[in-house]
N, C-alpha and C positions, 0 to 999 in steps of 0.2 A: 504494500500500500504506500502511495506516494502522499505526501502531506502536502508539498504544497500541491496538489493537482485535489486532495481531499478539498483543503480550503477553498481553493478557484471555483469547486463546484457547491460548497457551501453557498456562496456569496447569489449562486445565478439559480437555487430554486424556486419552484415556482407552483410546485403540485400541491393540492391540498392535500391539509393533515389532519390527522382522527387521534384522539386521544388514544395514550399509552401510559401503562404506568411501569416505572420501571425502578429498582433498589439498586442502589452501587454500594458497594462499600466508601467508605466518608474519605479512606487519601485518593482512590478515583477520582469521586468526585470533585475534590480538590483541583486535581491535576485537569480534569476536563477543564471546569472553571476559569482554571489561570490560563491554558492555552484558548478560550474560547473568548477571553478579556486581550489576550494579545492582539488575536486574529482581529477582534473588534467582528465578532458570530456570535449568536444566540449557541450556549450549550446544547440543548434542543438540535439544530441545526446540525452541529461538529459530529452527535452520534448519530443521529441519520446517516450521513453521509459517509463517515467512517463504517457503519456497518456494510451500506451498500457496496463500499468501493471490495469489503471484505468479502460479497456474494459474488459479484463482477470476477474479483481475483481469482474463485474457486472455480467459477462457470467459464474461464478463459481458460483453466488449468484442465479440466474437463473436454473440452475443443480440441487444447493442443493433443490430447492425448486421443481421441479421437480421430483427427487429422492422421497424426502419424501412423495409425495402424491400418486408414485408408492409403497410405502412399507406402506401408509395406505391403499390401494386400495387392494394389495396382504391380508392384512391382515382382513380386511373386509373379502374376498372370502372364506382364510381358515375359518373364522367364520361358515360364510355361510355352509360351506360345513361339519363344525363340525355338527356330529348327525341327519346328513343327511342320509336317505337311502331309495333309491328310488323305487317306488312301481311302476312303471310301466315305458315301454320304453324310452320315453320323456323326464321322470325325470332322468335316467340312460344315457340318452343324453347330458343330463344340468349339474351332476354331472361329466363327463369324460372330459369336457369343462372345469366346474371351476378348475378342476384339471389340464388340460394342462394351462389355462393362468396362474394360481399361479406358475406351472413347467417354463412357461417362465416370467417372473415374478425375479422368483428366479434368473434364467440364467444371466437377464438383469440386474439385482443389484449385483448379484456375479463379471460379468464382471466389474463393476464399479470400485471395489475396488481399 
């Protein structure tokens, strides 16, 4: 979690909010206080924000890992498919397939970027 990218997004929300109650222990709270007196944020504001950036973080960590086992998975296939040639219908079946899922494949990690 990046802090000043936390605060930047403190500063620019804008969604409405529903009550929550919530217990800190008291030097917590403390410390939120004083950096949320720095910042010149409403406390309120700093843990939102630091929460979400904390979901964001996991949910990106979750993608990467995602990602990667589609680009080993794409990369597997071209293997497969390297030196491949098919001697009868079936295998000319199985061969147009590996090649459309590595085509989409590609599509779906391109889009990512």
């Amino acid at each position: 979690m990046n802090r000043k990218k936390i605060i930047a997004t403190v500063k620019s929300q804008e969604e409405e909010k529903v009550p929550f109650s919530l217990k800190l222990p008291a030097s917590l709270k403390e410390d939120i206080q004083s950096l949320a007196e720095k910042e010149s944020v409403s406390m309120n504001s700093l843990i939102v924000v630091t929460l979400q950036s904390l979901i964001n973080d996991d949910c990106g960590n979750e993608l990467n890992k995602t990602k990667s086992f589609l680009v080993d998975y794409r990369d597997y296939l071209y293997h497969q498919l390297t030196g491949f040639y098919p001697t009868d219908p079936d295998e000319a079946i199985m061969k147009d397939t590996m090649k459309s899922k590595i085509n989409a494949l590609n599509s779906l990690l391109e889009d990512d970027k």
